[in-house]
KEZAGU-211668 format. One line per field, with one value per residue (C-alpha): residue number from 1; x, y, z. Coordinates in nm, 3 decimals. Layout:
# residues N
pos	NUM;...
east	X;...
north	Y;...
up	Z;...
***
This chain:
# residues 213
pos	1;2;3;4;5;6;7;8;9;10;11;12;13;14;15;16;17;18;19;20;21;22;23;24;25;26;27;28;29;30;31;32;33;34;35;36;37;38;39;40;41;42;43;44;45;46;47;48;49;50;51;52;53;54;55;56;57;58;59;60;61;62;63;64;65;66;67;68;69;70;71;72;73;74;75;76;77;78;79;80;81;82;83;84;85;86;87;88;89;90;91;92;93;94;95;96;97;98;99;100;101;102;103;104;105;106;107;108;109;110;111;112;113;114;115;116;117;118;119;120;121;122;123;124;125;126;127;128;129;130;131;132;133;134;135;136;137;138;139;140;141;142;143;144;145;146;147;148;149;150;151;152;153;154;155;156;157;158;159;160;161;162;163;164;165;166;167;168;169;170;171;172;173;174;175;176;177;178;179;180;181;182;183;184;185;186;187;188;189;190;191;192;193;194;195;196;197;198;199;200;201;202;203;204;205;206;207;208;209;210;211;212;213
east	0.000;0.268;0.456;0.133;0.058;0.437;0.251;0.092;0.147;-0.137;-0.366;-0.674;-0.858;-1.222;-1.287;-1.147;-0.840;-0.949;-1.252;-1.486;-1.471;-1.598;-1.319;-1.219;-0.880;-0.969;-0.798;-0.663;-0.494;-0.171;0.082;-0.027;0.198;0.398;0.180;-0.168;-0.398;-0.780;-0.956;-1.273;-1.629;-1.793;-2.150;-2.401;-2.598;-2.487;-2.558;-2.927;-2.968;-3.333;-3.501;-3.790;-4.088;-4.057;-4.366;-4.242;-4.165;-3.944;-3.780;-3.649;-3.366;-3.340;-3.082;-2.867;-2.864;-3.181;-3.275;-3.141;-3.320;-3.661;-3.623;-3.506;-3.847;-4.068;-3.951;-4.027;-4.365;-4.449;-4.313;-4.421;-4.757;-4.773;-4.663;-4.848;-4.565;-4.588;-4.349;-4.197;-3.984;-3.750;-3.767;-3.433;-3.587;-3.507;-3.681;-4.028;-4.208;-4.435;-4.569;-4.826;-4.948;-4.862;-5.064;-5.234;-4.918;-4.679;-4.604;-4.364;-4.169;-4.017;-3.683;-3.631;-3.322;-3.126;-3.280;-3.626;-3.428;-3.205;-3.547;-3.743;-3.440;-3.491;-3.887;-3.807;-3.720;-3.502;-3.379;-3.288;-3.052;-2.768;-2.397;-2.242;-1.964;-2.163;-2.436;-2.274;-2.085;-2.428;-2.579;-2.286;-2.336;-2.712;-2.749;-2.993;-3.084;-2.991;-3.049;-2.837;-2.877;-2.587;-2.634;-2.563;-2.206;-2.098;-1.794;-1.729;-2.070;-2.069;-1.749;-1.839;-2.138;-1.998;-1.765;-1.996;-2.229;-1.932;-1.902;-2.245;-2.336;-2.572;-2.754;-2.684;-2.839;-2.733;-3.064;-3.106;-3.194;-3.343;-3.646;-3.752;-3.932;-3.669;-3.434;-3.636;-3.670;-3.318;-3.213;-3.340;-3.055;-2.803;-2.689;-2.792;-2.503;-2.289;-1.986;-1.853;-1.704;-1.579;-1.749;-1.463;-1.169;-1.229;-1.218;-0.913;-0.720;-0.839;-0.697;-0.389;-0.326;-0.343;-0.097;0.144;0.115
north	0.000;0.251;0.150;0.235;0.593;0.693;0.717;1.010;1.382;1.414;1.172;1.288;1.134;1.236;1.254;1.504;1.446;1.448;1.341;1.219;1.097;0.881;0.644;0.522;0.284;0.295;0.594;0.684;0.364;0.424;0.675;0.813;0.869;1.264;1.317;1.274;1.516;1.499;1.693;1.699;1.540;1.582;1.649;1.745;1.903;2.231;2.273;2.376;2.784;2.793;2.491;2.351;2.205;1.825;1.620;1.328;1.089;0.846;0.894;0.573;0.609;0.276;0.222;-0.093;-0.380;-0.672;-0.857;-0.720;-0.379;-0.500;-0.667;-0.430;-0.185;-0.444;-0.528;-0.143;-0.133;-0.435;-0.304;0.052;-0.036;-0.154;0.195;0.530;0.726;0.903;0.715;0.829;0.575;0.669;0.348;0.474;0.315;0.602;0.407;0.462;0.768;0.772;0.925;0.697;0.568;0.244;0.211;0.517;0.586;0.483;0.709;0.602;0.804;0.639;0.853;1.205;1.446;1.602;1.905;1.749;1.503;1.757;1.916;1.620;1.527;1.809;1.776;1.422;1.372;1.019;0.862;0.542;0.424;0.181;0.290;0.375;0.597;0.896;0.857;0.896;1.204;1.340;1.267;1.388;1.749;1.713;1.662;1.405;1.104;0.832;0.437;0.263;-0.081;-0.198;-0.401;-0.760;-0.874;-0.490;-0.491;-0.173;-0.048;-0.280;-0.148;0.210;0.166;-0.033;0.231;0.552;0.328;0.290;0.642;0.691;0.858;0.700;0.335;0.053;-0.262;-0.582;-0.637;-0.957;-0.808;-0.527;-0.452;-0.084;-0.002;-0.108;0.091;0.422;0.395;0.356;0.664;0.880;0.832;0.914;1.317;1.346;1.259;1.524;1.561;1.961;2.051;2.388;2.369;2.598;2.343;2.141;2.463;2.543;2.238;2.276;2.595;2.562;2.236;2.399;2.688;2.395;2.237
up	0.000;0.092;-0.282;-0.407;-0.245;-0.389;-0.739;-0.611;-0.555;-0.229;-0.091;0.019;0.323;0.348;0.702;0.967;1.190;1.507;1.710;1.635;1.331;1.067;0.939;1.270;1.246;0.891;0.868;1.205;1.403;1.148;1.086;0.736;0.447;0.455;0.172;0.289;0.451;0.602;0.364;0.562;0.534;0.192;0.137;-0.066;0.183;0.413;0.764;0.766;0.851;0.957;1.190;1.000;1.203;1.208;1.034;1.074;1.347;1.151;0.783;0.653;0.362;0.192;-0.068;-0.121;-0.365;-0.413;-0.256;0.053;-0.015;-0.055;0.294;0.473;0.322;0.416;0.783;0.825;0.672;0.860;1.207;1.148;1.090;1.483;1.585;1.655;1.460;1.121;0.879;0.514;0.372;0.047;-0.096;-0.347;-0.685;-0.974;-1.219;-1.003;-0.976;-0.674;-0.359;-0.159;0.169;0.222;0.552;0.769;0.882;0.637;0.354;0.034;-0.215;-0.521;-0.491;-0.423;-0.547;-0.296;-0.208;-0.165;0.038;0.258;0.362;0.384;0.689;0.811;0.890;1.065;1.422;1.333;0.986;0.973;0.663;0.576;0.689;0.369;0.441;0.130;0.367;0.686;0.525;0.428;0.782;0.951;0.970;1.043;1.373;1.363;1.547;1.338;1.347;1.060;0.941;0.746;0.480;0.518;0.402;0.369;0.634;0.587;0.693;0.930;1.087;1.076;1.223;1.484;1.544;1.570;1.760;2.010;2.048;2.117;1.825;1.661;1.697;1.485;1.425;1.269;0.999;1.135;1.463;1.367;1.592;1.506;1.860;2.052;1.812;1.866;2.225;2.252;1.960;2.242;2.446;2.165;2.156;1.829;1.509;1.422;1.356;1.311;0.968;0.808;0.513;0.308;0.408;0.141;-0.129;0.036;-0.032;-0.345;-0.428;-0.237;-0.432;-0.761;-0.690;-0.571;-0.894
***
């Protein structure tokens, strides 16, 4: 690995340096080549300037390859509907284009692009989703309490999860244990995910970078 970092000028790490952090001993446990830097989180979304009032008691974000994704939807639905909480549930199929209620309670989009998305976050009190690291980037800066599933066989989302869980950041669940009541009540007891970021490090690498080259 270290031959194979000399082939380059800069490596860039996203995540941030200190604590916490995303990456864990991913990125952290060893010393890192002279040439690599933290370049911060990276997101699509920016922290949020105005509160919005929440609508929602639960937004669930599922993404993830069949069949795994269709389970994961359905043990939702089928717990949610037991619940006196509103649901939405992203179900993260582009080639659908719909907006339903499953159940009283239970509402479904197709997909959503990422501003309906960033605000749609930001009107629910908890989001569940998988632990892929985009969407722990995305999440990160949020402040949101989050419940994350990884998907089965994914050891990396496994890990991270495993690792922010151990912080006390968020909760995570093994799938095969998932058991969404006992997941909310226990979200509660979590500060909230966040992880702070200066949103104009990134550009600044960027520049300073190009005048080096």
């Amino acid at each position: 690995l270290q031959s194979q970092h000399k082939n380059f000028n800069t490596i860039w790490i996203p995540d941030v340096a200190g604590e916490p952090n995303i990456s864990g001993d991913l990125s952290h446990k060893y010393q890192l080549p002279k040439h690599a830097q933290f370049i911060g989180i990276l997101t699509r979304f920016k922290k949020p300037v105005n509160t919005m009032p929440i609508a929602f008691d639960v937004l669930a974000i599922i993404s993830g390859p069949e069949p795994q994704r269709s389970i994961f939807e359905e043990m939702i639905i089928t717990q949610g509907k037991t619940l006196n909480k509103k649901f939405v549930i992203v179900s993260g199929i582009s080639e659908k284009d719909s907006d339903m209620y499953m159940h009283d309670n239970i509402r479904i989009i197709s997909h959503l692009g990422a501003d309906d998305l960033f605000n749609l976050i930001q009107q629910s009190e908890v989001i569940i989703s998988r632990g892929g690291y985009s969407t722990l980037m995305d999440l990160a800066i949020l402040n949101k309490k989050c419940i994350f599933v990884p998907t089965p066989g994914q050891t990396e989302q496994e890990y991270l999860v495993e690792e922010l869980a151990a912080k006390n950041l968020i909760i995570g669940v093994k799938q095969d244990d998932f058991d969404l009541k006992t997941s909310l009540e226990m979200v509660n007891q979590t500060p909230g995910f966040f992880i702070p970021v200066n949103e104009d490090f990134f550009k600044k690498t960027i520049e300073q970078t190009l005048l080096q080259s």
